[in-house]
C-alpha positions in Angstrom: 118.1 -80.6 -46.2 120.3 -82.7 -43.5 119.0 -81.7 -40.2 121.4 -84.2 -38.6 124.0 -80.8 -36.9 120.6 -79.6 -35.7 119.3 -82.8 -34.0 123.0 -83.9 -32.5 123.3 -80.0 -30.7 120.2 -80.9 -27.9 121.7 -83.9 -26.8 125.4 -83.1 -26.3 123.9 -80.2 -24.6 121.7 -82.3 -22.6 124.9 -84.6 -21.4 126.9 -81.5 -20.6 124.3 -79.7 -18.9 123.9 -82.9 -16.7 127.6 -83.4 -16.2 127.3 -79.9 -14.6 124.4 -80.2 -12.4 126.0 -83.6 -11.2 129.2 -81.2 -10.0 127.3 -78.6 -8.6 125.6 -80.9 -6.4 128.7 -83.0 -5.3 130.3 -81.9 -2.1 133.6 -82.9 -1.0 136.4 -82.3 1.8 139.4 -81.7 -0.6 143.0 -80.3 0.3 142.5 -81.9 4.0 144.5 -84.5 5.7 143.0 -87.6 7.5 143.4 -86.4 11.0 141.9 -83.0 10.3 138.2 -85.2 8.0 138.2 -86.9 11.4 138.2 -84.3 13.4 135.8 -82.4 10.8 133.5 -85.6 10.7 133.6 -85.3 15.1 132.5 -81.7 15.1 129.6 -83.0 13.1 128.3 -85.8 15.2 128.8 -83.9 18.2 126.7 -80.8 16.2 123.8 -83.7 15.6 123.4 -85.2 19.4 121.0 -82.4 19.9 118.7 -83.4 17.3 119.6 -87.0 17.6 118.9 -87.3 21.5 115.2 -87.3 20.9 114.7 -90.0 18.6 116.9 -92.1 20.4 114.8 -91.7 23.5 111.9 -92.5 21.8 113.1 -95.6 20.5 114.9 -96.4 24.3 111.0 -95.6 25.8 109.1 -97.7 23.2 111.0 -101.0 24.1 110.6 -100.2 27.9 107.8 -101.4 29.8 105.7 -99.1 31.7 107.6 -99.8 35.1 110.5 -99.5 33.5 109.4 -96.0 32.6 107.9 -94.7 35.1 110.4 -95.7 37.4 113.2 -93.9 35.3 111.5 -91.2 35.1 112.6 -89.3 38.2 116.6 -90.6 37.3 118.8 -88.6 35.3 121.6 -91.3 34.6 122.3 -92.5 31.6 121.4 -95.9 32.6 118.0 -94.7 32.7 117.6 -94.4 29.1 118.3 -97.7 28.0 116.0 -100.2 28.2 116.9 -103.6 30.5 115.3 -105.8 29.2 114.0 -104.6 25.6 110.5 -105.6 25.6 109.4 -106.1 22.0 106.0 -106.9 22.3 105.1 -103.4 22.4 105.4 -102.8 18.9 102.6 -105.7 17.8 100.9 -104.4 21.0 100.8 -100.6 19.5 100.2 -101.7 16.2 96.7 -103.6 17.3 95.8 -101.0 19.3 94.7 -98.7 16.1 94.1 -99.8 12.6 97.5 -99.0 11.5 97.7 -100.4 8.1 94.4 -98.5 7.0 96.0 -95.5 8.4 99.3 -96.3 6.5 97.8 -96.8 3.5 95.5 -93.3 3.5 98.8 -91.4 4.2 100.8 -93.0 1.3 97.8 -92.2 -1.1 97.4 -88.8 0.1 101.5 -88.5 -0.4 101.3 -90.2 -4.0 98.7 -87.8 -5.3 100.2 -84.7 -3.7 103.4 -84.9 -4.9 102.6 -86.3 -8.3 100.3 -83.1 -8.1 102.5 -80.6 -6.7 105.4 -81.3 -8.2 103.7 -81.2 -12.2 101.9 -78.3 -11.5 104.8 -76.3 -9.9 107.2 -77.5 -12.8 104.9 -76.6 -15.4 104.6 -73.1 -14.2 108.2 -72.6 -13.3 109.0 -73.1 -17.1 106.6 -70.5 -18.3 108.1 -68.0 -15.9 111.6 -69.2 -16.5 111.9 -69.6 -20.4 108.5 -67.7 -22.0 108.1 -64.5 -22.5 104.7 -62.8 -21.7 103.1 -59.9 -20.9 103.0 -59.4 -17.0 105.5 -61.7 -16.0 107.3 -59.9 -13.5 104.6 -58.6 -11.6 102.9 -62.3 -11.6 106.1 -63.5 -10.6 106.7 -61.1 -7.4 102.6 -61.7 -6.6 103.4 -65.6 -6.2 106.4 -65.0 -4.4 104.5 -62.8 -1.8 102.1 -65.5 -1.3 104.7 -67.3 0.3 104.8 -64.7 3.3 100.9 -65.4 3.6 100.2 -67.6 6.9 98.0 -70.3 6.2 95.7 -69.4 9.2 94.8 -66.2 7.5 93.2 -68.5 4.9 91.6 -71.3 6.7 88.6 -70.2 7.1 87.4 -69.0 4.1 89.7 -72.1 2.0 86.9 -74.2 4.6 84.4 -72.5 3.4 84.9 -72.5 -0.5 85.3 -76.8 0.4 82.3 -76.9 1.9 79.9 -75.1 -0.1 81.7 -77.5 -2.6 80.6 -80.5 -1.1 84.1 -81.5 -0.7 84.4 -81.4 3.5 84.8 -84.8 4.4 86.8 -86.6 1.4 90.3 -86.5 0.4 89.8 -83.6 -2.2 90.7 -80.3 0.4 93.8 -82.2 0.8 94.7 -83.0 -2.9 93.5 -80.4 -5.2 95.3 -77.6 -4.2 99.0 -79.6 -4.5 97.4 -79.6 -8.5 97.6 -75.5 -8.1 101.2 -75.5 -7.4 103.2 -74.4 -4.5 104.7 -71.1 -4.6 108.3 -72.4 -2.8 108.4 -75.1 -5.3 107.6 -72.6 -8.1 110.5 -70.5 -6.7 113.0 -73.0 -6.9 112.2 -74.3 -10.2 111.9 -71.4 -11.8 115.4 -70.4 -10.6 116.7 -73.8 -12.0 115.3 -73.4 -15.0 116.4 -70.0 -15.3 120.3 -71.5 -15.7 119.9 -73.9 -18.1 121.0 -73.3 -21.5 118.1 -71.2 -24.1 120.2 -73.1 -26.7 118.2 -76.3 -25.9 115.0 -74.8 -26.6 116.0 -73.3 -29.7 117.5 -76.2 -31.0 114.6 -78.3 -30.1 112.3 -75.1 -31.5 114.1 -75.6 -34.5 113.3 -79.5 -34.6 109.4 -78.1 -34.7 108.8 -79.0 -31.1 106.6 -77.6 -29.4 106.5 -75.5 -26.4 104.9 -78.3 -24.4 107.1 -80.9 -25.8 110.2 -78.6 -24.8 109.0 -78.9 -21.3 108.3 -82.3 -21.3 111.0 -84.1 -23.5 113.6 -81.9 -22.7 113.4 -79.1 -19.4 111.8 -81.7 -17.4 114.4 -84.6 -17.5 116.9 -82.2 -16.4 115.5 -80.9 -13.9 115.5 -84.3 -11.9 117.3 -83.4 -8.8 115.5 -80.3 -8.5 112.2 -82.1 -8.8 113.3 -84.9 -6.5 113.9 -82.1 -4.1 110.4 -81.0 -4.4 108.8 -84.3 -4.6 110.8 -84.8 -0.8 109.5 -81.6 0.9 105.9 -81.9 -0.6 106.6 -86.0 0.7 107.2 -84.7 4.3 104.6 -82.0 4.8 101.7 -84.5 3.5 102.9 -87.3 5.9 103.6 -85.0 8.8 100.3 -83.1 8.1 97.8 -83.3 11.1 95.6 -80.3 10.4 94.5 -81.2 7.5 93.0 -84.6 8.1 91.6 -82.8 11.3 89.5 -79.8 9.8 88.6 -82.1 6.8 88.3 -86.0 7.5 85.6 -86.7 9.7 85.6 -90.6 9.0 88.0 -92.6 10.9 88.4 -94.9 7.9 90.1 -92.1 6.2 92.3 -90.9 9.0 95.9 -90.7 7.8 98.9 -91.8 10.4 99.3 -88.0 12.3 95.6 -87.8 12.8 95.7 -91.5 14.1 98.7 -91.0 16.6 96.7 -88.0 18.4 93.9 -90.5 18.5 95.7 -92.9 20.0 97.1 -90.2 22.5 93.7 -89.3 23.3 92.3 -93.5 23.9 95.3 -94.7 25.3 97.2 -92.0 26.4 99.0 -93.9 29.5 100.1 -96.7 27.4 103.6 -94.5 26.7 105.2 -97.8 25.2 102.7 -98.4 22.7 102.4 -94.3 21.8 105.9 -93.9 21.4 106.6 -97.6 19.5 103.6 -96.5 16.9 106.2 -93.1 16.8 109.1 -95.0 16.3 107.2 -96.7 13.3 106.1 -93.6 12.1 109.1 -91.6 11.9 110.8 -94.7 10.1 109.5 -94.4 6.6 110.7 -91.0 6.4 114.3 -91.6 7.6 114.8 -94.4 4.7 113.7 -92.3 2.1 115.9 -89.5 3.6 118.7 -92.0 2.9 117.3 -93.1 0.0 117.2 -89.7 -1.8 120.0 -87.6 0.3 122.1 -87.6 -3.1 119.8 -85.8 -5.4 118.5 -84.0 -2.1 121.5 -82.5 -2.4 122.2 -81.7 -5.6 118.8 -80.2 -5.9 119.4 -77.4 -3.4 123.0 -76.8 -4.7 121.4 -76.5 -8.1 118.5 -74.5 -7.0 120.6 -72.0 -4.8 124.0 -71.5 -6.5 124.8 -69.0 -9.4 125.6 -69.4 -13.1 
């Protein structure tokens, strides 16, 4: 009659389970002196001016004037790359020169409904192949996976086609409906998160006469938050850095998103490198404050996602 040992069990599981996930995903440099996390932290910084050289010429060109960068452009000092004076006009300059904030706000709609999308639908069939039992599961399991070796250019043309005779070319939908479908990666790396927590959960909550749906929701999907988070980031960045997309399917330049408007800017303006590469700058900046944002349960999603049991 007293169901209260049944109903306590889920959530001292639930706090452990999240305890665990919290360590897996922490990363530390234990057992070393101060000298030798200096030198680890040098190796590092020196490892990232590669990638980091790019961006910071970008930013250096945008606040240069055009003689400034053309006449630099034949030095290989590193005087050359920093910009004397800073000229900051040239980002209310680039920022007239195309309608930025329509642009801005069709990319942050196409990102909200993707990853709301793509990140339900993936979780949803990750539980069924992680914790259900059905008929087939294997071989639908290894048929997803092996779509992920399929190159989307084998597909383009007859995905277009399907859109079209849908009376879909031209409007958002090419570009959000399939994120509802799920995403085979995502699928992957849920399912193999799921796959490690507890089955005592769902039997407990089984027990409690929840349902299958109400496992996933109430209990498999709060856990999972780094994991999703992880998702929700990489679905984030391939919907704001997508340009084919918008350029096979939007043929209104209302409904251009920012990718599709920088190339149009190239092509109108394409000796104004200020303005092209301030309109960049801006860009790129949304995504590296949500990188910093998120980097924590970044983290612990892929060490959750990747390790073992």
């Amino acid at each position: 009659m007293n169901n209260a040992p049944v109903n306590t069990a889920p959530a001292s599981n639930t706090m452990s389970v999240k305890q665990t996930i919290v360590a897996r995903g922490r990363r530390r440099l234990t057992g070393l002196s101060t000298g030798q996390k200096i030198a680890a932290h040098a190796v590092l910084l020196l490892l990232c001016l590669p990638a980091l050289l790019p961006l910071f010429w970008m930013v250096s060109t945008s606040l240069k004037g055009d003689t400034q960068i053309f006449a630099h452009s034949a030095s290989n000092t590193l005087s050359s790359l920093l910009p004397h004076p800073a000229v900051w006009s040239n980002y209310p300059k680039a920022l007239s020169a195309v309608p930025f904030g329509i642009y801005f706000q069709n990319t942050l709609f196409l990102c909200a409904c993707t990853v709301i999308g793509a990140v339900l639908s993936s979780s949803l069939v990750a539980y069924g192949f992680a914790k259900m039992e059905f008929k087939g599961k294997a071989f639908l399991f290894i048929l997803m996976i092996s779509t992920i070796a399929l190159p989307a250019q084998v597909t383009m043309v007859p995905v277009f086609g399907l859109f079209r005779a849908l009376h879909w070319y031209g409007t958002y939908l090419p570009l959000i409906v399939p994120a509802f479908c799920g995403a085979p990666f995502y699928i992957f790396l849920l399912t193999q998160f799921y796959r490690k927590l507890p089955d005592e959960l769902a039997e407990a909550a089984r027990l409690d006469g929840a349902s299958e749906w109400q496992i996933y929701w109430k209990v498999m999907l709060p856990l999972s938050r780094p994991a999703l988070a992880t998702c929700a980031l990489f679905q984030f960045l391939g919907t704001w850095n997508d340009f084919l997309g918008p350029l096979i399917y939007i043929n209104d330049p209302n409904r251009y998103t920012l990718a599709y408007g920088l190339q149009q800017l190239l092509s109108t303006h394409g000796g104004e490198w200020a303005s092209l590469m301030a309109d960049s700058t801006i860009f790129v900046l949304p995504i590296i404050v949500l990188f910093f944002f998120t980097q924590k349960l970044f983290v612990q999603g892929i060490a959750t996602t990747g390790g073992k049991n």
